[in-house]
C-alpha positions as protocol buffer text, in pm:
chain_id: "A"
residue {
  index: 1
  type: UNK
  ca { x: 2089 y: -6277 z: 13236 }
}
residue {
  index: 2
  type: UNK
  ca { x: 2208 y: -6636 z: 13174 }
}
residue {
  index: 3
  type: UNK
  ca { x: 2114 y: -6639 z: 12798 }
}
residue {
  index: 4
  type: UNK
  ca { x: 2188 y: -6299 z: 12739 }
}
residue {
  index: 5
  type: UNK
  ca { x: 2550 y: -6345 z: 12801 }
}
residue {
  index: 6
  type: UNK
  ca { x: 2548 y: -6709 z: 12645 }
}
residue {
  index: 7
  type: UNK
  ca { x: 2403 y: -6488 z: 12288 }
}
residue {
  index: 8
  type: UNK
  ca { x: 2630 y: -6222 z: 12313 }
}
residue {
  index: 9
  type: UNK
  ca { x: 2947 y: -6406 z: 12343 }
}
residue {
  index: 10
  type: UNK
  ca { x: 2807 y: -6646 z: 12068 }
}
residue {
  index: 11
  type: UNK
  ca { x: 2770 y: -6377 z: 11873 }
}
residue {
  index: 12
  type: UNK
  ca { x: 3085 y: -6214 z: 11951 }
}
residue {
  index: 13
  type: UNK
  ca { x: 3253 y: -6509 z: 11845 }
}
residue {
  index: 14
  type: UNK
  ca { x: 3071 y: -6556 z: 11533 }
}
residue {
  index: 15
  type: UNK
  ca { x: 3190 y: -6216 z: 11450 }
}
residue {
  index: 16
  type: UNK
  ca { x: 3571 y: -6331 z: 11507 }
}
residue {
  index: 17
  type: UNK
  ca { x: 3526 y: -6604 z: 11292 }
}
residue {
  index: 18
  type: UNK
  ca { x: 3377 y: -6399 z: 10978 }
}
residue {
  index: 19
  type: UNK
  ca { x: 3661 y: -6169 z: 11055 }
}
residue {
  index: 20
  type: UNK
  ca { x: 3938 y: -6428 z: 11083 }
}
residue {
  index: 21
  type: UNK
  ca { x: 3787 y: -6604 z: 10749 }
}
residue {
  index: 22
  type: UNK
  ca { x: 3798 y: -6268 z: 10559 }
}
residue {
  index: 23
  type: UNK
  ca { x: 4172 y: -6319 z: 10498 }
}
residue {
  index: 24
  type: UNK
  ca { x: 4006 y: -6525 z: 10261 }
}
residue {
  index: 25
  type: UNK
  ca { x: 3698 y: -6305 z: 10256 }
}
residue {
  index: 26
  type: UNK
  ca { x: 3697 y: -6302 z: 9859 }
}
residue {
  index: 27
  type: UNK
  ca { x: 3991 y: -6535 z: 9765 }
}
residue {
  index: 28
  type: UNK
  ca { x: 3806 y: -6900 z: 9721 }
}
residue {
  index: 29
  type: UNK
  ca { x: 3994 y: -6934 z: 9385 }
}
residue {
  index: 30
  type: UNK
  ca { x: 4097 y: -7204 z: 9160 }
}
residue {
  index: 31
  type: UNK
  ca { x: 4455 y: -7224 z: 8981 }
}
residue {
  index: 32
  type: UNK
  ca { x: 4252 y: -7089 z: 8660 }
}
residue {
  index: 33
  type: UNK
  ca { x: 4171 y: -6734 z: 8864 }
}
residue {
  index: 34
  type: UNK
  ca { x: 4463 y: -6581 z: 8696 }
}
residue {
  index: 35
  type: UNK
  ca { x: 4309 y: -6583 z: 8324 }
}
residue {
  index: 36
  type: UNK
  ca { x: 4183 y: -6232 z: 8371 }
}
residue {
  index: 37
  type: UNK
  ca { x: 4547 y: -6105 z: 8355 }
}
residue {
  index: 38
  type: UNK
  ca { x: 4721 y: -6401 z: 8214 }
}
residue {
  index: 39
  type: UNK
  ca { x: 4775 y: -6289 z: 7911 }
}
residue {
  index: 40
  type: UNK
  ca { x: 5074 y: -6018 z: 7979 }
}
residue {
  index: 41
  type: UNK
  ca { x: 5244 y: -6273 z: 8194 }
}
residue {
  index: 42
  type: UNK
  ca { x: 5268 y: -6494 z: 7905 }
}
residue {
  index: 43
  type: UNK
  ca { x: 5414 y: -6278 z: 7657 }
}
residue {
  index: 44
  type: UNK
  ca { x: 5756 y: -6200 z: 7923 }
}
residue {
  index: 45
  type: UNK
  ca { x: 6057 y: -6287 z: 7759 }
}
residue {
  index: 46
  type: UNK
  ca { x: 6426 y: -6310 z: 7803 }
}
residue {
  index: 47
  type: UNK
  ca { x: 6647 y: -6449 z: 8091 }
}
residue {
  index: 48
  type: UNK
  ca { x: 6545 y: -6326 z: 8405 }
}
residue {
  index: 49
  type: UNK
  ca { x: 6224 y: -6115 z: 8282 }
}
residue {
  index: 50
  type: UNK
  ca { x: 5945 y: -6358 z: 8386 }
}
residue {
  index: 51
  type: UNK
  ca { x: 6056 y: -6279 z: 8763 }
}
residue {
  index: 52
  type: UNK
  ca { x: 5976 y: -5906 z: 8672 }
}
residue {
  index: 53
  type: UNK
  ca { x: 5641 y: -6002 z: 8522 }
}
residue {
  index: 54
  type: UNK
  ca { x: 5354 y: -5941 z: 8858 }
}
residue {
  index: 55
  type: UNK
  ca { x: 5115 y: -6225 z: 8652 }
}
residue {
  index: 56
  type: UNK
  ca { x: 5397 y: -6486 z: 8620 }
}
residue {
  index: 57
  type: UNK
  ca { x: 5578 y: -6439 z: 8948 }
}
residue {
  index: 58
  type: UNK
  ca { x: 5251 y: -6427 z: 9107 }
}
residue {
  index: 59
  type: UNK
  ca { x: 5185 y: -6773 z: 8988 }
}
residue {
  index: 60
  type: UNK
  ca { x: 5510 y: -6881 z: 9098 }
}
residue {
  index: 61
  type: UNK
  ca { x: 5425 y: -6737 z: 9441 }
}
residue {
  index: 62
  type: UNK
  ca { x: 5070 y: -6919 z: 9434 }
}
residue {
  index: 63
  type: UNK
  ca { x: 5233 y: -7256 z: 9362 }
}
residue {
  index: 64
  type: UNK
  ca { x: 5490 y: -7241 z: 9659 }
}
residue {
  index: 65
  type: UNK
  ca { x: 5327 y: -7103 z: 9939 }
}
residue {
  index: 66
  type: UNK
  ca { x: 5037 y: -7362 z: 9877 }
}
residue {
  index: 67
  type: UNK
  ca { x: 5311 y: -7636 z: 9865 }
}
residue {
  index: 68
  type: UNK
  ca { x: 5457 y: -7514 z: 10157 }
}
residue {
  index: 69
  type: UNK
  ca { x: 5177 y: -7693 z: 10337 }
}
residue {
  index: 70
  type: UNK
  ca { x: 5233 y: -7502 z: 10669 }
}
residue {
  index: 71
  type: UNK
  ca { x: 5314 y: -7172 z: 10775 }
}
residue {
  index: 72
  type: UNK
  ca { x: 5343 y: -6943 z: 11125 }
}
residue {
  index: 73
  type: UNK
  ca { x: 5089 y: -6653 z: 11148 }
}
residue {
  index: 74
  type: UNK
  ca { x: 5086 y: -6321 z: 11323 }
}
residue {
  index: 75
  type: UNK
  ca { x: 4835 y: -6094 z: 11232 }
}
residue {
  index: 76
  type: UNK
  ca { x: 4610 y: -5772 z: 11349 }
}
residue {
  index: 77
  type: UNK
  ca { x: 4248 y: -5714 z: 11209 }
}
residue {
  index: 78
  type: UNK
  ca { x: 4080 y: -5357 z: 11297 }
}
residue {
  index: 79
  type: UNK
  ca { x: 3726 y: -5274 z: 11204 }
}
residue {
  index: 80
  type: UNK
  ca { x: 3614 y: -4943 z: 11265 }
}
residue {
  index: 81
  type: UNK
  ca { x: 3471 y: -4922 z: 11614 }
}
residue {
  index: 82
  type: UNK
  ca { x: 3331 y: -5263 z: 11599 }
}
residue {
  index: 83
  type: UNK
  ca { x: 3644 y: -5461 z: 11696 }
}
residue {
  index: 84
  type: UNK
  ca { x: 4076 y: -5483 z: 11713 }
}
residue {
  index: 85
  type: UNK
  ca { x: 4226 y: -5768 z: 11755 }
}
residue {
  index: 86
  type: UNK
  ca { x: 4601 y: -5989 z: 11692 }
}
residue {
  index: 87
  type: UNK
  ca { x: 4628 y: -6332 z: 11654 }
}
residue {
  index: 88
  type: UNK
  ca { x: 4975 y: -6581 z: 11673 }
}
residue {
  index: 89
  type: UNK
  ca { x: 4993 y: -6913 z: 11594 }
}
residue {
  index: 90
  type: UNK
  ca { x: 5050 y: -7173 z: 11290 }
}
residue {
  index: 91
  type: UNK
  ca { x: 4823 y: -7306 z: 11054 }
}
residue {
  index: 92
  type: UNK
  ca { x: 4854 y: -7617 z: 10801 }
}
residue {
  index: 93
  type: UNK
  ca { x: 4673 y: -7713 z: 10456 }
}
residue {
  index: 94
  type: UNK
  ca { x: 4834 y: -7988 z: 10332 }
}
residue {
  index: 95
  type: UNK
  ca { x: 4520 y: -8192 z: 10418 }
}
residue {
  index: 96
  type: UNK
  ca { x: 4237 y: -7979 z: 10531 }
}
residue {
  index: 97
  type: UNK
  ca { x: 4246 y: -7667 z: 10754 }
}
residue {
  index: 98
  type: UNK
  ca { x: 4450 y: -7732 z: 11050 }
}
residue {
  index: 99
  type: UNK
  ca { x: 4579 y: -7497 z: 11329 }
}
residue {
  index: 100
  type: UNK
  ca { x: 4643 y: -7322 z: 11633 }
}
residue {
  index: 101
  type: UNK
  ca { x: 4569 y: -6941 z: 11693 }
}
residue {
  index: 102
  type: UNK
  ca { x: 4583 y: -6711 z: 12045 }
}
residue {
  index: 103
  type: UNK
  ca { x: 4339 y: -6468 z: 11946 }
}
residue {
  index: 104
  type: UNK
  ca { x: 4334 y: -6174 z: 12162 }
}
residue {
  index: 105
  type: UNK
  ca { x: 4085 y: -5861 z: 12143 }
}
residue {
  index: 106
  type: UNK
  ca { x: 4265 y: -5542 z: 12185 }
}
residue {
  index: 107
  type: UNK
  ca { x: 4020 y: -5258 z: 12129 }
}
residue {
  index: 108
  type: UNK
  ca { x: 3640 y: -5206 z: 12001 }
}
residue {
  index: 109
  type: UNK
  ca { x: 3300 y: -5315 z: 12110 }
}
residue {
  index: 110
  type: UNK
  ca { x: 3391 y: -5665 z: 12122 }
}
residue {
  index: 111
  type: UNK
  ca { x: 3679 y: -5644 z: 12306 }
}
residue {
  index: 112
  type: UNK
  ca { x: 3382 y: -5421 z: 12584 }
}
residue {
  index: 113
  type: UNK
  ca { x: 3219 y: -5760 z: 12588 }
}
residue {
  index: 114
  type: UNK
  ca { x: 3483 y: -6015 z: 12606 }
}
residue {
  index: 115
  type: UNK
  ca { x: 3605 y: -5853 z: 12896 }
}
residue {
  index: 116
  type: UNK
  ca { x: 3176 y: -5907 z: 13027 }
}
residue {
  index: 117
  type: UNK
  ca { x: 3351 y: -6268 z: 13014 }
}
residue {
  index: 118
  type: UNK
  ca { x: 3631 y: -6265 z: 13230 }
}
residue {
  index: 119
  type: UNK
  ca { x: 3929 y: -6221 z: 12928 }
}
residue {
  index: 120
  type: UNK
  ca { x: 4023 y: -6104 z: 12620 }
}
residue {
  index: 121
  type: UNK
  ca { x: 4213 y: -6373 z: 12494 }
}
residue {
  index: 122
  type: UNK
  ca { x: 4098 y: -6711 z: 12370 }
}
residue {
  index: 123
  type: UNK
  ca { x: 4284 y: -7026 z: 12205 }
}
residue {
  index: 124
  type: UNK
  ca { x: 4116 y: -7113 z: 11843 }
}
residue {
  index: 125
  type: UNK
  ca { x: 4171 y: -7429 z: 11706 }
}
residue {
  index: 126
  type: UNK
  ca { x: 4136 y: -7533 z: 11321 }
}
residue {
  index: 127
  type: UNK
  ca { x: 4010 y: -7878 z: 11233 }
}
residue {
  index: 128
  type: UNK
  ca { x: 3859 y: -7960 z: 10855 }
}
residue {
  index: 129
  type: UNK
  ca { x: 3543 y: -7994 z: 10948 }
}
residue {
  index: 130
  type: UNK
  ca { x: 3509 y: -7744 z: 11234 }
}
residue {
  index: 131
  type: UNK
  ca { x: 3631 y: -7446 z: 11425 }
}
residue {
  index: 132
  type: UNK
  ca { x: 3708 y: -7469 z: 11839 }
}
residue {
  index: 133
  type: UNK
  ca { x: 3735 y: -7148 z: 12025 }
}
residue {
  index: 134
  type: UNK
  ca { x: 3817 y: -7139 z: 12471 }
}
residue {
  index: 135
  type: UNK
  ca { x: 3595 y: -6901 z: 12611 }
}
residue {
  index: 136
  type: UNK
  ca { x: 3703 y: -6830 z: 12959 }
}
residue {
  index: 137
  type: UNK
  ca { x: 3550 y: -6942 z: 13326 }
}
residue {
  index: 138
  type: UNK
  ca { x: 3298 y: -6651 z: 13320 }
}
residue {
  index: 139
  type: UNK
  ca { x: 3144 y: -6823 z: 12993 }
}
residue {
  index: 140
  type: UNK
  ca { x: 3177 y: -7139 z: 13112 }
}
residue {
  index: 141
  type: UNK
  ca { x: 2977 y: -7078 z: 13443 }
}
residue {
  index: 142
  type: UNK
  ca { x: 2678 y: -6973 z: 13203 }
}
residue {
  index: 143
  type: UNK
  ca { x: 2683 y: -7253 z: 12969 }
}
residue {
  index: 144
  type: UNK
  ca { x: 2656 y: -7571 z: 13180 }
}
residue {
  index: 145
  type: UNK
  ca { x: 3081 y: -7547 z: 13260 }
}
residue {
  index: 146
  type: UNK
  ca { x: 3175 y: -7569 z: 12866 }
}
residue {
  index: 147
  type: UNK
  ca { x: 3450 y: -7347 z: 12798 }
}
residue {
  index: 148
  type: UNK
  ca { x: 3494 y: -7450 z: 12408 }
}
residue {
  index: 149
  type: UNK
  ca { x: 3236 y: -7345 z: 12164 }
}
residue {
  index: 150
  type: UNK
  ca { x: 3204 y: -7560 z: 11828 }
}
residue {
  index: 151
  type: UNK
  ca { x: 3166 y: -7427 z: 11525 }
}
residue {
  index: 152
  type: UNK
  ca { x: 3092 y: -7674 z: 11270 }
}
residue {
  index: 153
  type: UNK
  ca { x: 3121 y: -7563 z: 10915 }
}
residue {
  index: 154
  type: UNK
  ca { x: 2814 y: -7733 z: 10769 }
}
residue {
  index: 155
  type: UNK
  ca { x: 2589 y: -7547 z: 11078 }
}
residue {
  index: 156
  type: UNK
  ca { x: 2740 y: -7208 z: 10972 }
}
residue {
  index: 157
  type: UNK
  ca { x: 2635 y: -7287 z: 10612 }
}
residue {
  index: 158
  type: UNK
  ca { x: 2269 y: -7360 z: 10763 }
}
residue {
  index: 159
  type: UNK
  ca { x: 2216 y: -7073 z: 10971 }
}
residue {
  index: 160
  type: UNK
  ca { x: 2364 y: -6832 z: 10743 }
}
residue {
  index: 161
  type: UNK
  ca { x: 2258 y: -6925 z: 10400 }
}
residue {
  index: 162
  type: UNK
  ca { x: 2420 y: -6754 z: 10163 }
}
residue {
  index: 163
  type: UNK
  ca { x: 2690 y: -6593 z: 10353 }
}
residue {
  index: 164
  type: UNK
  ca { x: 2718 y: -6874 z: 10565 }
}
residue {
  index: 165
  type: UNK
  ca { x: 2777 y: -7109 z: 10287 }
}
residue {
  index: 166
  type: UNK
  ca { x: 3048 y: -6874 z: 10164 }
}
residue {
  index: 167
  type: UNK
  ca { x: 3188 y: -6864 z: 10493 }
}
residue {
  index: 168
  type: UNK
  ca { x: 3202 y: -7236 z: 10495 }
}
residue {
  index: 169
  type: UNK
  ca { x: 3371 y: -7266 z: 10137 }
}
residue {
  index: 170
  type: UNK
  ca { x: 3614 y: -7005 z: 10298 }
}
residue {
  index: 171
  type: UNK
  ca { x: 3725 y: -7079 z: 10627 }
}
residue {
  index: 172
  type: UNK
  ca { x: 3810 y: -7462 z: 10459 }
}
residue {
  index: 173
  type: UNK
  ca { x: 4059 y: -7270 z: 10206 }
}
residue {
  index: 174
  type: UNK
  ca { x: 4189 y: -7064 z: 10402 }
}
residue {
  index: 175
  type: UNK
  ca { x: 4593 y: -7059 z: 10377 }
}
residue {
  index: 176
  type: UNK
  ca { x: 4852 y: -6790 z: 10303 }
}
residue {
  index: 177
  type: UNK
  ca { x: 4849 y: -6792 z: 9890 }
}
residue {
  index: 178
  type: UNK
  ca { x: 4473 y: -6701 z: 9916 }
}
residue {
  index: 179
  type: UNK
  ca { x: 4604 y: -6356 z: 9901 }
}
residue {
  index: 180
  type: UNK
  ca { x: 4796 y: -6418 z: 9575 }
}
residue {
  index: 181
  type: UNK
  ca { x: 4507 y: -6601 z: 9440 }
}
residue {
  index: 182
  type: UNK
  ca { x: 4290 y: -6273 z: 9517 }
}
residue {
  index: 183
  type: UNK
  ca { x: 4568 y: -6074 z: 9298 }
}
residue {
  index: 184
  type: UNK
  ca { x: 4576 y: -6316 z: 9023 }
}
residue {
  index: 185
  type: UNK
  ca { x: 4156 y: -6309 z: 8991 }
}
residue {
  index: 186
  type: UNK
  ca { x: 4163 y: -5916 z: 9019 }
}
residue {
  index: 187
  type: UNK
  ca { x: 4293 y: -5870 z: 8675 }
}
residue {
  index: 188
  type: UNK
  ca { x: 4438 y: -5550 z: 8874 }
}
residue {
  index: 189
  type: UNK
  ca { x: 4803 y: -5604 z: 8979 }
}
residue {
  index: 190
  type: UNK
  ca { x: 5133 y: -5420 z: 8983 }
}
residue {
  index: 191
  type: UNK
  ca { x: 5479 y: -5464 z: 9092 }
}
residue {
  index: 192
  type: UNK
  ca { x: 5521 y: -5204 z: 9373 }
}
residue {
  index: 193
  type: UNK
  ca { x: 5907 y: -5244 z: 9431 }
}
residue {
  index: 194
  type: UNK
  ca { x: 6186 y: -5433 z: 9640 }
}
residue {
  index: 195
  type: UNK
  ca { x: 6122 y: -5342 z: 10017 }
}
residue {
  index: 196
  type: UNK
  ca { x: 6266 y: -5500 z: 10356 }
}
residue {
  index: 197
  type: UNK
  ca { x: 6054 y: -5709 z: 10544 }
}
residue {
  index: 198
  type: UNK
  ca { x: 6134 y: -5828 z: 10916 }
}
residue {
  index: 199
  type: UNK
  ca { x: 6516 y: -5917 z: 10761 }
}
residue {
  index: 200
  type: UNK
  ca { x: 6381 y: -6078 z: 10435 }
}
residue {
  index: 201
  type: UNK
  ca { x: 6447 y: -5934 z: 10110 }
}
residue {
  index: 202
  type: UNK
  ca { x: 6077 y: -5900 z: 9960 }
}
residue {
  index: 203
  type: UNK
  ca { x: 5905 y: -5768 z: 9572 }
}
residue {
  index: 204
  type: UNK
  ca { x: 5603 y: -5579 z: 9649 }
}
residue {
  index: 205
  type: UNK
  ca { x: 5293 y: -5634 z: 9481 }
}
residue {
  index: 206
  type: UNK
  ca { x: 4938 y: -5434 z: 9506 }
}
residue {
  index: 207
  type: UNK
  ca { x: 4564 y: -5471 z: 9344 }
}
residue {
  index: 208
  type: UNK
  ca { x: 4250 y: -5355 z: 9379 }
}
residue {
  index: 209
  type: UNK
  ca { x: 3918 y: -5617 z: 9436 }
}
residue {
  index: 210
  type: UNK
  ca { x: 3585 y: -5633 z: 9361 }
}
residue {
  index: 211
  type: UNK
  ca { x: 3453 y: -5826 z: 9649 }
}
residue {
  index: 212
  type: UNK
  ca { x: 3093 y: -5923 z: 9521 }
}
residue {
  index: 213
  type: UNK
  ca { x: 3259 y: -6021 z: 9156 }
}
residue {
  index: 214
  type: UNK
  ca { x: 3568 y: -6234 z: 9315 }
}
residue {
  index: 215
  type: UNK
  ca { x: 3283 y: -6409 z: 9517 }
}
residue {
  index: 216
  type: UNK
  ca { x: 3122 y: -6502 z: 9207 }
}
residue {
  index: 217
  type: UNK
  ca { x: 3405 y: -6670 z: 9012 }
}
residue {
  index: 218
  type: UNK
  ca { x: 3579 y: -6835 z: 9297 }
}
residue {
  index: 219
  type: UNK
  ca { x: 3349 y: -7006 z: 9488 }
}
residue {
  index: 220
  type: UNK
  ca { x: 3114 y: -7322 z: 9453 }
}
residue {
  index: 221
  type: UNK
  ca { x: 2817 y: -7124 z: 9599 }
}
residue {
  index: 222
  type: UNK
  ca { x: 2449 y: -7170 z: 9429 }
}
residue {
  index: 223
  type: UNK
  ca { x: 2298 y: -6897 z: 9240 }
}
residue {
  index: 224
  type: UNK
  ca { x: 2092 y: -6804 z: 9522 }
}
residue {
  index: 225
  type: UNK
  ca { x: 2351 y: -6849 z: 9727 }
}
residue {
  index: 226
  type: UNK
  ca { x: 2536 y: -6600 z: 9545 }
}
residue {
  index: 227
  type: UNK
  ca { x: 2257 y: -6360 z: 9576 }
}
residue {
  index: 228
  type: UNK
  ca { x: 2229 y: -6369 z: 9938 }
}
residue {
  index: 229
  type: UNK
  ca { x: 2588 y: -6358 z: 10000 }
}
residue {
  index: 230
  type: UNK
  ca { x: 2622 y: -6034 z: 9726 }
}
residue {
  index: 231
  type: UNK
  ca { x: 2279 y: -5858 z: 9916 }
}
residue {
  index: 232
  type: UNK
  ca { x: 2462 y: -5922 z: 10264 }
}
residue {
  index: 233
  type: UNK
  ca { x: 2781 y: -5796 z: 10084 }
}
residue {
  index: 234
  type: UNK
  ca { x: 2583 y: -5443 z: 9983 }
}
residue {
  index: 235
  type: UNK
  ca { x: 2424 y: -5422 z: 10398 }
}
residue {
  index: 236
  type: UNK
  ca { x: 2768 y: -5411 z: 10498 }
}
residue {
  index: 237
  type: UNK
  ca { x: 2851 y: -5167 z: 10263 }
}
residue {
  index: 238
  type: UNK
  ca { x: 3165 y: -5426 z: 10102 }
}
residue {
  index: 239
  type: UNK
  ca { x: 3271 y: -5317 z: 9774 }
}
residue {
  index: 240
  type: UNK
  ca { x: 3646 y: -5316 z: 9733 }
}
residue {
  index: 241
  type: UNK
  ca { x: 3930 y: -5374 z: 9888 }
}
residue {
  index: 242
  type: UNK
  ca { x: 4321 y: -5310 z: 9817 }
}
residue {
  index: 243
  type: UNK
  ca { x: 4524 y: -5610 z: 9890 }
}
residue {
  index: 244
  type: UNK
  ca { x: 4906 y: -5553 z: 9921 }
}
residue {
  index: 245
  type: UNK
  ca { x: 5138 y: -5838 z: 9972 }
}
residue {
  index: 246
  type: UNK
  ca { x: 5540 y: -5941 z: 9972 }
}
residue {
  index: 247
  type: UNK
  ca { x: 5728 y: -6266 z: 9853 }
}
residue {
  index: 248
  type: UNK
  ca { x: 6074 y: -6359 z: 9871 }
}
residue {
  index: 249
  type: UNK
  ca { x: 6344 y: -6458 z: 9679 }
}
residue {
  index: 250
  type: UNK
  ca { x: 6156 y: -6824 z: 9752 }
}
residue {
  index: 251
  type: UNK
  ca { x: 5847 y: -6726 z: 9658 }
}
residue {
  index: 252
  type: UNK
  ca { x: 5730 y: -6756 z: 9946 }
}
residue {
  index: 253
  type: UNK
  ca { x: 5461 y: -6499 z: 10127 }
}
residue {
  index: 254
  type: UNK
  ca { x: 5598 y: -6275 z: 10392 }
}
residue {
  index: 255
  type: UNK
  ca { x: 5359 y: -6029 z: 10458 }
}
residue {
  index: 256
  type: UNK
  ca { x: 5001 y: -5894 z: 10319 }
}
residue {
  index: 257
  type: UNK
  ca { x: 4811 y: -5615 z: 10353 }
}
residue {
  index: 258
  type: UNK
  ca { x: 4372 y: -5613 z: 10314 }
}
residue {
  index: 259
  type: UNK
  ca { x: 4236 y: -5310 z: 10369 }
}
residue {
  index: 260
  type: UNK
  ca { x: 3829 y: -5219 z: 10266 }
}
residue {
  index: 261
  type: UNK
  ca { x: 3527 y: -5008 z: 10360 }
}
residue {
  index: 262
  type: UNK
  ca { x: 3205 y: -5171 z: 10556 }
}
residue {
  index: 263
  type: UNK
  ca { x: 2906 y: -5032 z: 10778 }
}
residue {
  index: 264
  type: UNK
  ca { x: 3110 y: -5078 z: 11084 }
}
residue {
  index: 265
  type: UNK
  ca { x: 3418 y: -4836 z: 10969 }
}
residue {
  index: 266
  type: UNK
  ca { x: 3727 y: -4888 z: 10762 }
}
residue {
  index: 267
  type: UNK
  ca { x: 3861 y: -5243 z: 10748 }
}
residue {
  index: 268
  type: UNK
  ca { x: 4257 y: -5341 z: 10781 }
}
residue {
  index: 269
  type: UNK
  ca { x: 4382 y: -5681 z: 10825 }
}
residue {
  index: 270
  type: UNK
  ca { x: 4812 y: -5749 z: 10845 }
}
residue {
  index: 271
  type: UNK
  ca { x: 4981 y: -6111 z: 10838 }
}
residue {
  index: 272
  type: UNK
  ca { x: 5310 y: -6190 z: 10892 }
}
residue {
  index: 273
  type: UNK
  ca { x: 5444 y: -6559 z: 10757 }
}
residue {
  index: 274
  type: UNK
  ca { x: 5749 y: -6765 z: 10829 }
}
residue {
  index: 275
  type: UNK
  ca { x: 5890 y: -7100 z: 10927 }
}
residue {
  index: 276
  type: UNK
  ca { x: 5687 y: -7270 z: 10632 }
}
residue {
  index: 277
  type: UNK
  ca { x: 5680 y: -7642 z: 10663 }
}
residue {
  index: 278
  type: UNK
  ca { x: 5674 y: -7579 z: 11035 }
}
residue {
  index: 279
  type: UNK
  ca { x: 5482 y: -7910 z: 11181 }
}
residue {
  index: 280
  type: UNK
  ca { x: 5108 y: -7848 z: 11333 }
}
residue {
  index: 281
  type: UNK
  ca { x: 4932 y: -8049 z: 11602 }
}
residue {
  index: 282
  type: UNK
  ca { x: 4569 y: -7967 z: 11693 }
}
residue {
  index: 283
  type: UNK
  ca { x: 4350 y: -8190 z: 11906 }
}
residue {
  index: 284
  type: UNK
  ca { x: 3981 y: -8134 z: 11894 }
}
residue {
  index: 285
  type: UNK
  ca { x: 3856 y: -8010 z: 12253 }
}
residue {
  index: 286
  type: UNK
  ca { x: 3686 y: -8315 z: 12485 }
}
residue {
  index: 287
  type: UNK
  ca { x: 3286 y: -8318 z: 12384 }
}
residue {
  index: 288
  type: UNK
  ca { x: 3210 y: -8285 z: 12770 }
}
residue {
  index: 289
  type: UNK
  ca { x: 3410 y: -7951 z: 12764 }
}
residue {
  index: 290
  type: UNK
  ca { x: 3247 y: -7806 z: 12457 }
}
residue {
  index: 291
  type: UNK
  ca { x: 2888 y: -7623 z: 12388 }
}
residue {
  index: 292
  type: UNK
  ca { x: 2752 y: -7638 z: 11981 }
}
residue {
  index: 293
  type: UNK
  ca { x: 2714 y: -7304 z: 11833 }
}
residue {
  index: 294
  type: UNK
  ca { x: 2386 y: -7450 z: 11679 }
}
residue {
  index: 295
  type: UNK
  ca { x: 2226 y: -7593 z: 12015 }
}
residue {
  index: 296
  type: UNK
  ca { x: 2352 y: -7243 z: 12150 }
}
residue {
  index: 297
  type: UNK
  ca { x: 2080 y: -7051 z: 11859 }
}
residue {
  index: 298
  type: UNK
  ca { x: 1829 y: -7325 z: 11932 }
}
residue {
  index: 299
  type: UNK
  ca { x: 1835 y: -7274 z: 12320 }
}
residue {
  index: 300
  type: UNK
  ca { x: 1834 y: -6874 z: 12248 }
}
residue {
  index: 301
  type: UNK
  ca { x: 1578 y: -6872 z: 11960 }
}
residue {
  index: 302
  type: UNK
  ca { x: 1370 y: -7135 z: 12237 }
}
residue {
  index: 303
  type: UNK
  ca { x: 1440 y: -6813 z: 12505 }
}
């Protein structure tokens, strides 16, 4: 009973973590991504017109939010039956992936078996070279009184090979102008319209994405690595996905939209960002308070 709990919530959290890095999920991207569409942006003309131009503005977007270096997040992910969940808290990328996140499962399968554990919430916690998340006392009575589980980056790249690796590359890039990025590589992006969001004047912009094709271009992944990833990509049944998202008058993201199909049921993810430049303080969890994912698989692969 002991390692069947100590799996499942591993596993749960694993899940959380592929979810929370798909706000990046085919993003990666380099400052070139925007070639594929660059060419109408360049050709805008006249005072004023560039900011009317989705290519050029996007750019301008892309370059701001990333120098922003900081950012609070709210979001909500859904995926089909499989899982709901919101999350609240501020990230930083100024120097590596930094933050804190309240991540709290609201509906779904694994919301069934974090509730097995005594809660539905747990605090996350971004460092560059790993990823912290509190289980709660339930958890921590089956694994030795650790309530922290480590996730280091390299390890996921290990045990997941392809996909892991991707995940890896990912979940180290992961900050609010990945969204624009995704736009810019999609060679698929219009100007929706002027909208209202939370108070803040806002241009609307929307895209389509090929998933398996973004993954391709905008990541450092091997060829086989690439090949894994794209045949774990087809099991899930990822193809596309429409990616919405706002800016304001400071180019600045306020809000985006990811929606998609996979084996588990229609995928939406919302975030909300403000307060850029906000300042972000994460402490990595004490060692004697925190199990490793990877000695976690061992002991269960061992079981």
């Amino acid at each position: 009973m002991k390692r069947r709990i100590v799996r499942t919530a591993g596993l749960s959290i694993a899940a959380m973590s592929l979810v929370a890095g798909a706000t990046a999920c085919s993003s990666g991207g380099s400052d070139d991504s925007g070639g594929s569409g660059g060419s109408g942006g360049s050709k805008a003309s006249g005072d004023g017109a560039v900011r009317f131009d989705p290519i050029a503005a996007l750019r301008s977007a892309e370059k701001s939010t990333d120098g922003a270096d900081s950012a609070k997040v709210e979001s909500t992910t859904s995926m089909g039956s499989l899982m709901s969940m919101t999350a609240d808290g501020a990230l930083a990328w100024g120097d590596g992936l930094t933050g804190n996140l309240t991540v709290t499962y609201t509906g779904g399968t694994m919301a069934d078996t974090m509730r097995q554990l005594g809660t539905t919430s747990m605090q996350a916690r971004y460092l560059p070279d790993a990823y912290y998340a509190r289980m709660g006392d339930t958890f921590a009575e089956q694994s030795g009184g650790k309530h922290w589980i480590k996730y280091d980056y390299d390890d996921l790249e290990t045990l997941g090979g392809g996909s892991g690796a991707y995940l890896k590359d990912q979940m180290q890039n992961t900050t609010p102008n990945q969204s624009v990025k995704l736009l810019l590589a999609s060679g698929d992006v219009h100007k929706v319209g002027e909208e209202t969001v939370r108070g803040r004047q806002t241009t609307h912009y929307s895209g389509t994405v090929d998933v398996a094709d973004l993954a391709e271009k905008n990541s450092n992944l091997s060829r086989s690595q690439l090949d894994e990833l794209k045949k774990t990509l087809e099991q899930g049944g990822v193809t596309t996905e429409t990616v919405d998202i706002w800016v304001d008058d400071q180019d600045l993201l306020v809000k985006k939209i990811e929606k998609g199909e996979t084996s588990s049921g229609a995928y939406n993810q919302t975030a909300y960002y403000s307060d850029y430049g906000t300042h972000v303080s994460v402490e990595e969890p004490p060692a004697s308070d925190t199990a490793d994912f990877s000695e976690l698989v061992q002991q269960q692969s061992a079981g």
